[in-house]
N, C-alpha and C positions, 0 to 999 in steps of 0.2 A: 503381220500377225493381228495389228488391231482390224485390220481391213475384215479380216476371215472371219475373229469375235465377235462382229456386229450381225453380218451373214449371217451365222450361225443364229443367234439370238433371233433375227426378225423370221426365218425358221421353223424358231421352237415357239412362238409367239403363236406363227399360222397354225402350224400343228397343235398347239393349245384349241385355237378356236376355231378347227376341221372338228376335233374330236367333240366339243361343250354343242356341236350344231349336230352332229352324229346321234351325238347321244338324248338329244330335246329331239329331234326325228324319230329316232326308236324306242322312247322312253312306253311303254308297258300302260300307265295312267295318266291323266291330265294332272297341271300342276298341284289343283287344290286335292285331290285325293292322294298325290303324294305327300303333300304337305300334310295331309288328314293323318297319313301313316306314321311321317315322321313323327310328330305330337304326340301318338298313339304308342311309338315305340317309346319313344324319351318319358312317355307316366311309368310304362312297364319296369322301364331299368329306375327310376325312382322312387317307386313301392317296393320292387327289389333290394334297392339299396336300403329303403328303412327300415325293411323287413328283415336284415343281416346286422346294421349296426342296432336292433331291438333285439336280435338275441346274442348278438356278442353282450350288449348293456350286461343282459342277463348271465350270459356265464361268466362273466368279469364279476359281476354282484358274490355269484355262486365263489370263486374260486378266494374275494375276499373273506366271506364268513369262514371256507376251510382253514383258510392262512391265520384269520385269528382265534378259530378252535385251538389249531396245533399250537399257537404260541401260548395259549391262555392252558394248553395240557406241560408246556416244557415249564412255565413261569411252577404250576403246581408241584410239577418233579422237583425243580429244582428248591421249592421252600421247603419241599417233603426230606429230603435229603441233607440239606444245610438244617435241618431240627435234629434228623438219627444223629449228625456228624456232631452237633451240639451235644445232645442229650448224650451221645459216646463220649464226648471227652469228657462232658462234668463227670460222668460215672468212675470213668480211671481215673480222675485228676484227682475224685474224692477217696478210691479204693486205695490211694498209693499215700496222701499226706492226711486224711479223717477229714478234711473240711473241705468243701465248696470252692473253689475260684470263682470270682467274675469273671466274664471275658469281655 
């Protein structure tokens, strides 16, 4: 078996470098105008990418100011509420004994 594994390998090695000499034979452009490409593509997807986390920034900013509207409207229910619930019980606490309780 190890006999066969080596075989194999020195192989897949040839076939690596059949195809890397295939492929610089038929390549389309010379290295530096590929190279020019590549460069060209990697700024593209890197303005891309600033250009998406600048507006995530943005809707994340957006979605904190909602989240602290809605909590700064529950905080207000909830003082508006605990005052009726107040201002109700001094009312009955005084309509039943004539005075006032602290609470």
């Amino acid at each position: 078996m190890s006999e066969n594994s080596g075989s194999s390998f020195g192989w897949f090695l040839a076939g690596v470098g059949l195809g890397a000499l295939v492929g610089v034979l038929y390549a389309p452009r010379s290295g530096s105008e590929t190279r020019d490409q590549i460069r060209a593509r990697a700024e593209e997807g890197r303005d891309y990418v600033r250009t998406r986390a600048r507006e995530a920034r943005g809707q994340a900013s957006e979605w904190v100011d909602r989240g602290r509207d809605v909590v700064n409207q529950q905080k207000d229910q909830f003082r508006a509420a605990y005052e009726a619930g107040r201002q109700a019980y001094q009312e009955a606490t005084t309509e039943t004994t004539g005075a006032p309780k602290n609470l």
